[in-house]
Steps between C-alpha positions, in 0.01 A plus 500: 500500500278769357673751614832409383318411163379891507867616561609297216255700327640851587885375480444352148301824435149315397189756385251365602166552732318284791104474388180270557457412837823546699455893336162485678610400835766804497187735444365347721141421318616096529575294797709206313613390209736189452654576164714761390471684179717689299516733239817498325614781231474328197868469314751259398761675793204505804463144437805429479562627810180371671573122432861591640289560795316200484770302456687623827184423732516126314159585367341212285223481251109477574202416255437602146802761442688598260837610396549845633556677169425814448195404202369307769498728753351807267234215415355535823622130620519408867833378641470232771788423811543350804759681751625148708471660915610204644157508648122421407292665301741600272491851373368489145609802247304572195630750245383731256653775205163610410236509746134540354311860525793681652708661190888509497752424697637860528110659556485238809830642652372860500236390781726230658610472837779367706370357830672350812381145551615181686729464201626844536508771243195372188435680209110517481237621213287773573142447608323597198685242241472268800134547504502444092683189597300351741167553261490105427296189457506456884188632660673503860798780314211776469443548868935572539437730195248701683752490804796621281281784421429627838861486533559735219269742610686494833790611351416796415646529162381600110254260380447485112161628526239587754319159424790265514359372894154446373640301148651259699292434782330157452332360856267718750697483790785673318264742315332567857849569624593698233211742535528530864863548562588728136123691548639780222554204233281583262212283403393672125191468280683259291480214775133315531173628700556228758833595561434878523236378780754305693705738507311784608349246762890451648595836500192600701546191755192326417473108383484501138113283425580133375375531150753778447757271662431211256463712203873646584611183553349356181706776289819423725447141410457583143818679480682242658374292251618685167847565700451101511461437112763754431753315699389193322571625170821673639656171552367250209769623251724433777368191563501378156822557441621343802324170403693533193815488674415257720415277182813545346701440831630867571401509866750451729503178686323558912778415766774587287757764611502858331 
């Protein structure tokens, strides 16, 4: 069923991306991840298209979603559907036109990827709006962010800046990682004392002392933390207005067919 429902994407000519956790697994900096999450260019004709889509796999509606219009999907909404298997669990889609952190539509596709999976032939963001992605109100995502950037550095390619590895990495195993396997990342002046020290422990093959290990990961935990609140005040706009519709009956009824 998923895979047909990703051919109906290509023959009905769908924009769109795979993110969140499935995007994760195909990096390989995730193990599982039950839902699957889309990205969908956000205009009148891709979602058009799209719920043609849905509508061929007999996809129905899930929790707390809206029409799919395109003010909707600019606003940030989630869209929320069930893809029937025939089997249990069922596979759960949820669907965005404006993901938070991660820019335009048309920036996303310039990093994009198309990946062979189970499904076959998946069009998949890049690692580095991925990462932006992924920076969320779920303490267990930062650990797959520091994973999706040892996969970036693997590949070899142009990173935005010199510091873009050390930006993003938020737990110690992935920062130890980091240092040991990409040893001519830089580590600047910018970046704390304790850091600086861990580092330069790593990189000479000596265990960094456990007061610099809890300062770093104080200041990891720290950052987490503001990536935290700025998620949280990401989404209460969002939120708000989504109550609103919910009080005036706009969502669309769960169970119901697309």
């Amino acid at each position: 069923m998923i895979g047909s429902f990703f051919q109906s994407l290509d023959k009905l000519s769908v924009d769109y991306l795979l993110i969140s956790g499935q995007a994760s697994v195909l990096y390989g900096a995730a193990t599982f991840s039950e839902d699957i999450d889309l990205w969908i260019r956000p205009t009148k004709e891709n979602a058009d298209a799209f719920l043609r889509a849905l509508r061929i796999s007999g996809a129905i509606y899930y929790k707390l979603t809206p029409s799919l219009a395109v003010q909707h999907l600019r606003n940030g909404h989630g869209f929320h559907f069930v893809l029937p298997t025939g089997e249990t669990p069922a596979v759960y889609l949820d669907v965005m036109g404006r993901p938070p952190r991660v820019g335009s539509f048309d920036e996303a596709l310039v990093e994009a990827k198309w990946m062979d999976t189970e499904w076959g032939r998946v069009h998949v963001i890049g690692i580095m709006g991925l990462v932006e992605l992924k920076k969320t109100q779920r303490l267990e995502d930062y650990p797959i962010i520091g994973r999706l950037v040892l996969a970036r550095h693997s590949e070899g390619q142009p990173l935005p800046d010199s510091d873009w590895g050390m930006h993003n990495l938020f737990t110690l195993p992935e920062l130890e990682e980091y240092l040991t396997v990409h040893a001519a990342a830089p580590v600047s002046s910018q970046w704390p004392d304790a850091l600086q020290q861990f580092a330069a422990a790593v990189r000479s093959n000596i265990d960094p002392p456990e007061e610099t290990r809890s300062e770093v990961n104080a200041w990891m935990q720290r950052r987490i933390q503001q990536c935290q609140r700025a998620d949280r005040v990401y989404w209460h706009p969002i939120i708000a207005e989504l109550r609103q519709l919910r009080s005036s009956g706009s969502l669309l009824e769960e169970g119901t067919p697309v």
